[in-house]
N, C-alpha and C positions, 0 to 999 in steps of 0.2 A: 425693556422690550417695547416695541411697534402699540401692544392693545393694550395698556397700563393707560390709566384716568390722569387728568391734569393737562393735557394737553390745550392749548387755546385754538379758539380754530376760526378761522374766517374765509367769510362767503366773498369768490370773485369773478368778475363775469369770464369771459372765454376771450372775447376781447382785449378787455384789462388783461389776463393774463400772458396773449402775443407779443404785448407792446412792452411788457416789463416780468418778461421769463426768467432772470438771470435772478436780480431783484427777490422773488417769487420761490427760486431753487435757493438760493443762500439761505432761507429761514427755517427755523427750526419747529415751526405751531403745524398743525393740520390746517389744507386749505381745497374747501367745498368749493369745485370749480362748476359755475352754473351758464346755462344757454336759456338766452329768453327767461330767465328769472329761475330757472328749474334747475337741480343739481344733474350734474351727467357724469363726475367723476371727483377722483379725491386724493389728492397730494399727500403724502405723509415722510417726514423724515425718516430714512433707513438707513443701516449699518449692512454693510456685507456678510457677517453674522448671522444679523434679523433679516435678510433676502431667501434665504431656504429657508428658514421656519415659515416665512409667511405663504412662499407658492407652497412647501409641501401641506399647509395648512387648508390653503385654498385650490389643490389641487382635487374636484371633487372624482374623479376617477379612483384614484388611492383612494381617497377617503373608502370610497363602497367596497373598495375589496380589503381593506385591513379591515371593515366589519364582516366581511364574506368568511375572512381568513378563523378570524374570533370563531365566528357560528362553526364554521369547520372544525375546529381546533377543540372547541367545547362541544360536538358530536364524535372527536373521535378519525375525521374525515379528513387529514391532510393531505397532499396532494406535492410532489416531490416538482424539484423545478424544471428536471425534465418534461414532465405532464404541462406544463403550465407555459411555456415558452415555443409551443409549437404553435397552439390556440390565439396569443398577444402575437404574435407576428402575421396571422392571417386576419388579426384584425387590426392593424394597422397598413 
């Protein structure tokens, strides 16, 4: 998986990275892409597999309501999907 240790990982500027992208997406290490010396983003080799686990990971919406869903669940307090599908469409 994606967040397992051993990975190598090296720092490239944004520049470097335009001019030799291809180069860059064939490797297989972690690469910290930096502007003016600073990191602003970060390359990681994935699998189509490991692409849903990591958005619904870092999806932080779900995240707050499968802990909504717990607290409910553990008062007792659930809520059918009728209830719930009326409320997400007016907020989207």
């Amino acid at each position: 998986m994606y967040f397992t240790g051993g990975h190598d990982m090296d720092f490239i500027g944004i520049r470097d990275l335009s001019q030799r992208t291809s180069a860059y997406v064939r490797r297989k290490d972690w690469i910290v892409i930096t502007k003016n010396g600073k990191p602003v983003k970060i390359m990681i080799d994935i699998n189509a597999e490991d692409l849903e686990d990591f958005i619904l990971a870092k999806h932080l919406q779900l995240e707050k309501e499968l802990r909504n869903a717990a607290r409910d669940a553990n008062r007792g307090k659930l809520k059918t999907l009728a209830q719930i599908l009326p409320r997400r469409r007016k907020a989207a």
